[in-house]
C-alpha positions in Angstrom: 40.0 -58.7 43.4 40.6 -61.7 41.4 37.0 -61.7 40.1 37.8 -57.7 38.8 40.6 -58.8 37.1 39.0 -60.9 34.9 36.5 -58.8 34.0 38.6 -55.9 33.2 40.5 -59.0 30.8 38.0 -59.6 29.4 36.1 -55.9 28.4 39.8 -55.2 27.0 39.7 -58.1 24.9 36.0 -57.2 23.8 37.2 -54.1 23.3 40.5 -54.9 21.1 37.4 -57.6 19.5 35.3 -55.1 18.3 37.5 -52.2 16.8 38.4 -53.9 13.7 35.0 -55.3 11.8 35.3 -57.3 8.9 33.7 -55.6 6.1 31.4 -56.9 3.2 32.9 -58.8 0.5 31.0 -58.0 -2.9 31.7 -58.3 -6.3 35.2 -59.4 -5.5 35.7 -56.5 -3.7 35.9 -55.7 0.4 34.1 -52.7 0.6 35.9 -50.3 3.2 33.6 -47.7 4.6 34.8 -47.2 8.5 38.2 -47.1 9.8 37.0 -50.5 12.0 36.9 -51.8 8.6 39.8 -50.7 8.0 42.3 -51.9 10.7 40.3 -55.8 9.8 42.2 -55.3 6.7 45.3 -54.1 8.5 45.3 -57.2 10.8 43.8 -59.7 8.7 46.7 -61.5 6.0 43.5 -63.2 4.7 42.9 -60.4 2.8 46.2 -59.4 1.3 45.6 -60.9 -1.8 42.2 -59.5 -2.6 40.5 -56.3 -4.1 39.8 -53.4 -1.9 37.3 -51.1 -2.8 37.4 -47.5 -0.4 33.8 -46.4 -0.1 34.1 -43.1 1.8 36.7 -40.6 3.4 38.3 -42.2 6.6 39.4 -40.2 9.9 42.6 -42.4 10.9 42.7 -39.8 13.9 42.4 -43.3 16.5 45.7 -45.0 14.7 47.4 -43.0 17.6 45.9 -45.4 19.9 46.2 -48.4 18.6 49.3 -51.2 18.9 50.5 -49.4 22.5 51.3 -46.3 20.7 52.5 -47.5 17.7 49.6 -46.6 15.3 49.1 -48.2 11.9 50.4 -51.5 11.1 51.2 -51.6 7.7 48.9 -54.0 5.0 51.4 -56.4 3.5 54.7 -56.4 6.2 56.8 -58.8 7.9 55.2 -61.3 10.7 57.9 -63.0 12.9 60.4 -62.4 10.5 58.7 -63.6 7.7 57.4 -61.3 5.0 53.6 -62.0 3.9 53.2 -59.0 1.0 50.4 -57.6 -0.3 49.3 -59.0 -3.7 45.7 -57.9 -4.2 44.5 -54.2 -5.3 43.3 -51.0 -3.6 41.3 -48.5 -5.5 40.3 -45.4 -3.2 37.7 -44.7 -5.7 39.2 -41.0 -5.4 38.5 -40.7 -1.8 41.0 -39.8 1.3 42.4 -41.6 4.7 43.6 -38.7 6.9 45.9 -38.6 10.1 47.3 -41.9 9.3 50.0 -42.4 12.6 52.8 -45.0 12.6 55.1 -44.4 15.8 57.3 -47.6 14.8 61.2 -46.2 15.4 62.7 -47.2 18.6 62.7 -51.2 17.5 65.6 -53.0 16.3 63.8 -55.8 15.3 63.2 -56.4 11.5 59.6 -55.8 12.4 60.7 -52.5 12.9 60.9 -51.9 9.1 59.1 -51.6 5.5 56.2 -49.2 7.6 54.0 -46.9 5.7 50.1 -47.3 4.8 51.3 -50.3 2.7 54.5 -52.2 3.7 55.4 -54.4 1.1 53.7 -55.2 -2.2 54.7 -57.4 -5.0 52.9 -58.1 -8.1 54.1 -60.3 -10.7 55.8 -60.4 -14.6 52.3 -60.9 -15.9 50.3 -59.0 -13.6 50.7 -55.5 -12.1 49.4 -54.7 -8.5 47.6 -51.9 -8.9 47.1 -49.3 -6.6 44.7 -46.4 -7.6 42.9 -43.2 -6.7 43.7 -43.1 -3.0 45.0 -39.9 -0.7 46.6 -39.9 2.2 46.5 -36.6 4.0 48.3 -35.1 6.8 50.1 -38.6 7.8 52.6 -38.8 10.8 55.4 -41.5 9.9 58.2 -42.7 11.6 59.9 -46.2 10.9 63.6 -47.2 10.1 64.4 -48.5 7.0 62.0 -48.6 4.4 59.6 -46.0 5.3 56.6 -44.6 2.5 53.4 -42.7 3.4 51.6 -44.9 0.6 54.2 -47.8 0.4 57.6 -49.2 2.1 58.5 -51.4 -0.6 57.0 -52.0 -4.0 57.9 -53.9 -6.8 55.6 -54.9 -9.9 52.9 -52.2 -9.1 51.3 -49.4 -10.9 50.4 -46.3 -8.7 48.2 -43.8 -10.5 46.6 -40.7 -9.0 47.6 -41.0 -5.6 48.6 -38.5 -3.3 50.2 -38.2 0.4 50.2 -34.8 2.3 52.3 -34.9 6.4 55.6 -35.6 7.7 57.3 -38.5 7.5 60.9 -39.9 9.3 62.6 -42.9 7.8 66.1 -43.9 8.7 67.1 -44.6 5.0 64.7 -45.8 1.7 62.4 -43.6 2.9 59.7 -40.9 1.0 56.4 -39.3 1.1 55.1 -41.9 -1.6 57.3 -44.9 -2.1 60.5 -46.0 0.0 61.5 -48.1 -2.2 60.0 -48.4 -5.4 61.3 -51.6 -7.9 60.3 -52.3 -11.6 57.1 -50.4 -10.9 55.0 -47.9 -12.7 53.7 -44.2 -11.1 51.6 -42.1 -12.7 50.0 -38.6 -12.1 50.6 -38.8 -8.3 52.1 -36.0 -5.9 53.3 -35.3 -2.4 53.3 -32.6 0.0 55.0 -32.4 3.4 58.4 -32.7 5.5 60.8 -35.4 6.0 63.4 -36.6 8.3 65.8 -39.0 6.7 68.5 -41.1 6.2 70.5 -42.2 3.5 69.1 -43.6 -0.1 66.1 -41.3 0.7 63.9 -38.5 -1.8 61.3 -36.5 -1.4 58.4 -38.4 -3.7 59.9 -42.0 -4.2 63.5 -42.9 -2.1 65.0 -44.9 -4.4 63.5 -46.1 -7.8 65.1 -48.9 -9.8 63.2 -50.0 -12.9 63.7 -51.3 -16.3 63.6 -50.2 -19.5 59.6 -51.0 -19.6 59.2 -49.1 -16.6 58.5 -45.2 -16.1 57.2 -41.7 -13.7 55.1 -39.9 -15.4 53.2 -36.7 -14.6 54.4 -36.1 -10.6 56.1 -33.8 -8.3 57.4 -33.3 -4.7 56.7 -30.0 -3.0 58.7 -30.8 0.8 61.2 -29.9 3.2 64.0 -32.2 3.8 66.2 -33.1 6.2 68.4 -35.7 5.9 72.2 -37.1 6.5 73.8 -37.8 3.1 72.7 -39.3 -0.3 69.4 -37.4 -0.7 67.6 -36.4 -3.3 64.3 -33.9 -3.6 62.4 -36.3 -5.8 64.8 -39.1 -5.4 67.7 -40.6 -5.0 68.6 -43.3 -6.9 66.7 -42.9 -9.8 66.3 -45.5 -13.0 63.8 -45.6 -15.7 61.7 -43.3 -17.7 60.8 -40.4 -16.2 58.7 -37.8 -18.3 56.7 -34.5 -17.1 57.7 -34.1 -13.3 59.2 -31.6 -11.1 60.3 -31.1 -7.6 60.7 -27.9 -5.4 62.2 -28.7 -2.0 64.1 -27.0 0.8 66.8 -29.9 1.7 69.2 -29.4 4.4 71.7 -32.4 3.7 75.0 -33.0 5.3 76.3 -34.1 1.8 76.1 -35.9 -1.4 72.4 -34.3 -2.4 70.5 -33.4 -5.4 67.7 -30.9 -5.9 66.1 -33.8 -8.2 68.4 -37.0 -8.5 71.4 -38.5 -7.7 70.8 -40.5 -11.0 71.2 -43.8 -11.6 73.8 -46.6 -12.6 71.2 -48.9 -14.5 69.2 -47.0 -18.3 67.7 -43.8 -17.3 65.7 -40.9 -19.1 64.4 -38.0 -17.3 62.7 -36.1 -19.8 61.0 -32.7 -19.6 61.4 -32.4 -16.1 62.4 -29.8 -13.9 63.9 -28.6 -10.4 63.5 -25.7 -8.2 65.1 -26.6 -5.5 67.5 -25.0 -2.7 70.2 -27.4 -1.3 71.8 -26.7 2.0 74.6 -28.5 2.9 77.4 -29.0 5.8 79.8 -30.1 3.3 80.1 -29.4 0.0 80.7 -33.2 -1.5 78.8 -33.9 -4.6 76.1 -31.1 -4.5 74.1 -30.5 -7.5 70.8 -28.5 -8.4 69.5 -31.0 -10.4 71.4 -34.5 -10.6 74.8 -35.5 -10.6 73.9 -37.5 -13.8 77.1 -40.2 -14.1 79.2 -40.1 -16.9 77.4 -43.3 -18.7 75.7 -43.6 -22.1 73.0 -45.4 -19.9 72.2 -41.6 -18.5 70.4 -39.1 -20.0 69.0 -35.4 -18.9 66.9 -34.1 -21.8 65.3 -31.1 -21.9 65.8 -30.6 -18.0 66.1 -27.7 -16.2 67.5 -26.2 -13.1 66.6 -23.0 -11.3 70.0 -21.3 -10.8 68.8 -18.4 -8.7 67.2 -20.2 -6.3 70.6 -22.8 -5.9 74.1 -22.0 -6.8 75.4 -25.3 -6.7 76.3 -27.0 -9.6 73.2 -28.1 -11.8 74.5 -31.7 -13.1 75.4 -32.9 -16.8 73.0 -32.2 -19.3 71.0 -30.2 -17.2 69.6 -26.5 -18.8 70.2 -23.9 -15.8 67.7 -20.4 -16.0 67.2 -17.9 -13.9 64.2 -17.7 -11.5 62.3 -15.4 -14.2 63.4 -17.6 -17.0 61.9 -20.6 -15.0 58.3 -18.8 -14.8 58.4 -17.7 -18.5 56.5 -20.4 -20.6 58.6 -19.6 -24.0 61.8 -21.2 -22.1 59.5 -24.7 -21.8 58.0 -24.7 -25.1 61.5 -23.6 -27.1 62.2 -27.3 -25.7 58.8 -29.5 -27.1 56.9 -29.3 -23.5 53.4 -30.0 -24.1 51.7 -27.2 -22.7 48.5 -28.3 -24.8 47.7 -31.5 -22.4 50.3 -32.3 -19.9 51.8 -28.6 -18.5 50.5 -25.1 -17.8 52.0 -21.9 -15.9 50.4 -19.0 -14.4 52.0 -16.0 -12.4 49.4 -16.9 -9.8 49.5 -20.5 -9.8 52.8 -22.9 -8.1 54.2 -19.8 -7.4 54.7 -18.9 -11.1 56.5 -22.3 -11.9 55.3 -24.9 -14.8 52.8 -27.2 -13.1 50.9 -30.4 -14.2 47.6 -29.5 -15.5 45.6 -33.1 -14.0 46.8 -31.1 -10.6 45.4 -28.1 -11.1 42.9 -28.2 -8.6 45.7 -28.5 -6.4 47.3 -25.3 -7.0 44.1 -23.4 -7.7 43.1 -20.4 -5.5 40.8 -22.5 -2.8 37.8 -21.3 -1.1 36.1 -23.3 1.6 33.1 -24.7 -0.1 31.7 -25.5 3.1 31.2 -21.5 4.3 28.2 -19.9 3.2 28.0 -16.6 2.6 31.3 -15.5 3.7 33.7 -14.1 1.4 37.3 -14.6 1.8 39.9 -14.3 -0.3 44.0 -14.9 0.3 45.9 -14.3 -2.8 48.6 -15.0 -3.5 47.3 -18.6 -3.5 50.0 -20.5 -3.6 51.5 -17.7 -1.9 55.3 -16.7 -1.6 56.6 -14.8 1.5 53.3 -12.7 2.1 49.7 -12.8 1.9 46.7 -10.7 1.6 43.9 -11.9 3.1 40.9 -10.0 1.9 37.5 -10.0 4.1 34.9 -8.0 2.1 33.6 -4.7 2.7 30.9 -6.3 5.0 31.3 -5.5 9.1 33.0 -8.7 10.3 30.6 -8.3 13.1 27.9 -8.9 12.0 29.0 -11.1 9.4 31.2 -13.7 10.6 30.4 -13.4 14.4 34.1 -12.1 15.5 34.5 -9.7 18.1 36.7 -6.4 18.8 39.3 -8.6 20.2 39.3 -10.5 16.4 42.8 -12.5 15.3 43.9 -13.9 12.4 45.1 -17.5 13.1 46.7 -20.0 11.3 47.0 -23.6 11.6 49.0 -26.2 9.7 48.0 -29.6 8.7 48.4 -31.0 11.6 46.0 -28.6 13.5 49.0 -26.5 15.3 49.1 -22.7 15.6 51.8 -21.6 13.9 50.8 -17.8 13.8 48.5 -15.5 14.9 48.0 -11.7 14.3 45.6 -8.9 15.9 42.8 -7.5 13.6 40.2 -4.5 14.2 36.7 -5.9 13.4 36.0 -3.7 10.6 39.2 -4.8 8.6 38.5 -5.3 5.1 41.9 -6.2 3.7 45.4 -7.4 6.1 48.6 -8.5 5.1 50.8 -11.2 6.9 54.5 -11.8 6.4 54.9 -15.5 6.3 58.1 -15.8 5.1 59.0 -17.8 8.4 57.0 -20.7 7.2 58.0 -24.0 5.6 56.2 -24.8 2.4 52.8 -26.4 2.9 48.8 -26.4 3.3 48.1 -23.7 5.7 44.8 -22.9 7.3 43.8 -18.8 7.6 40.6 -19.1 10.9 39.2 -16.1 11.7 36.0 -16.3 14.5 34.3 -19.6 13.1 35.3 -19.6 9.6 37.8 -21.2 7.5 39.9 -21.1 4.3 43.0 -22.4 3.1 46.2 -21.7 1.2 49.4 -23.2 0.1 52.6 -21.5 0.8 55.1 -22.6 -1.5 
């Protein structure tokens, strides 16, 4: 028995050995291609202050599995109490890491917080961290404080075109992106997903403090939100420059919530920026569409608006409320200077007929699965409001996409869940599905073997 003992010891320890791999160092730059390279980074402070290069999409699928069930440990984070940051780079070269997992609530300890794919970074006066061209899609967080898909805690970074896509639970400083985000630059990035949260938490970034140097530029939040009090749907506490974003959230807060910001106490401009938000709220303390914007010189709303239609409450100072048609007409956006030349566009088809950010346009394009050949699908609306229409062709399903007389219409979100499912004779050319009872997010139509996608907004 004693001999079996060891030998199971050590296969698990060969075993724990062998799924991280240190990957090649060239050009100043680890080059991450598996996610065995990967976790080498994760585990490995050694190479917290170096270049990392992303060389392919990553299925993080095994995270689940790792650290007794507590998934991803974040790159840069607290060891015995004592925090070791990142200070290198990461450019994802415009690839993707999906179903990221961090299970890391139920501790007390300090350890327990600044979770997320990065835990803490700090750059320097002289020298931004940068952090570049990287998705995270369909993650599954949940830490205390300090919680980010992409980052806990940040301060001197730059983070351009990035995106995170899941669901996310942070007891306070928590958001899709960045937890906490200090003195740092973000550019052209987005998120998509749900969140669970505590206090000093947003949708995109939880709280932002920077300085007059520092700005948002180009982003948005498209989430449902549920938090205690002191929420906001992009964020919170918000400082800074902060030019061409938007944010349309659901948020069911107890109180003190914005549909955009709280605002901030420190310099801030939000410029050219809107919300289209719903608040819900168990009490009605300091509720606002847009922000609460204080009562300072240091504040300023300009050329901001506010969907009234879609929330009641009270839009904030210096906030422009229009109605829901006024919101999706392009002359309210360019009566106020919006660039709609390089930065913005609208379409009736497109974000649900709200301004969006042209570099995303990809995003909120009609999609068709590039990966089905000769099969003909087509869901429109895409984005899509409380219905679709899924079109199939005039062709026999039969004999086309190998479905049966027993055929149904399933969909799956992100997460690979069946969240509906409808009945469909095989010679159905055209069906249409209420889906009002859906949150907003990336939906997947299946039908027999094949596949497209849609967002529902």
């Amino acid at each position: 028995m004693k001999i079996k003992i060891i030998i199971l010891g050590l296969f698990l320890n060969f075993a724990t050995l062998y799924s991280q791999v240190e990957p090649p160092y060239i050009n100043d730059n680890y080059e991450i291609s598996t996610l065995e390279h990967l976790r080498w980074v994760s585990e490995s402070p050694v190479s917290w202050d170096k270049n990392i290069l992303l060389m392919n999409d990553i299925d993080a699928t095994d995270t689940k599995n790792w650290n007794e069930g507590k998934g991803w440990k974040a790159i840069g984070r607290l060891l015995s109490d004592t925090a070791i940051n990142f200070t290198g780079s990461f450019n994802g070269n415009g690839f993707k890491i999906s179903k990221l997992l961090i299970n890391n609530i139920d501790s007390l300890s300090l350890n327990s917080q600044y979770n997320g794919f990065f835990g803490i970074i700090q750059g320097k006066e002289s020298k931004l961290i940068k952090i570049a061209n990287l998705g995270l899609e369909n993650i599954d967080i949940k830490g205390r404080r300090y919680t980010g898909g992409l980052a806990a805690y940040s301060y001197l970074v730059e983070f351009t075109d990035c995106f995170v896509t899941g669901k996310l639970t942070g007891m306070g400083y928590s958001a899709l992106l960045v937890g906490f985000n200090e003195n740092s630059n973000v550019s052209r990035c987005y998120a998509l997903g749900s969140l669970n949260v505590g206090k000093s938490s947003g949708g995109l970034i939880g709280n932002n403090w920077g300085g007059d140097k520092n700005y948002i530029d180009e982003c948005f939040v498209i989430a449902d939100i549920k938090g205690t009090l002191s929420v906001g749907g992009f964020s919170y506490l918000l400082t800074g420059q902060v030019t061409n974003c938007f944010a349309i959230c659901n948020l069911d807060i107890d109180s003190v919530s914005s549909g955009f910001t709280w605002g901030g106490p420190g310099n801030t401009n939000i410029i050219n920026s809107y919300s289209a938000s719903k608040v819900k709220f168990k009490k009605n303390n300091e509720i606002y569409s847009f922000s609460y914007a204080p009562k300072s010189k240091l504040y300023k709303n300009i050329n901001c608006f506010c969907d009234s239609e879609i929330d009641t409450n009270n839009p904030g100072r210096q906030v422009i409320p229009k109605s829901t048609a006024e919101m999706k007409t392009k002359e309210t956006f360019t009566s106020a200077t919006w660039d709609f030349d390089s930065v913005w566009a609208i379409s009736p088809n497109l974000n649900n007929g709200y301004p969006y950010l042209q570099f995303a346009e990809k995003f909120f394009s009609p999609v068709k699965d590039e990966l089905i050949a000769n099969f003909e699908i087509t869901i429109s609306p895409n984005p899509a409001g409380d219905f679709i229409t899924i079109k199939l062709g005039a062709i026999n399903p039969t004999l086309k996409r190998g479905v049966d007389e027993t055929s149904e219409i399933l969909i799956y979100n992100t997460l690979g869940e069946k969240v509906m499912a409808e009945s469909i004779h095989p010679m159905t050319a055209s069906h249409r599905m209420n889906i009002e009872a859906l949150p907003r997010g990336i939906y997947f139509v299946k039908i027999g073997g094949e596949t497209a996608k849609f967002v529902k907004m």
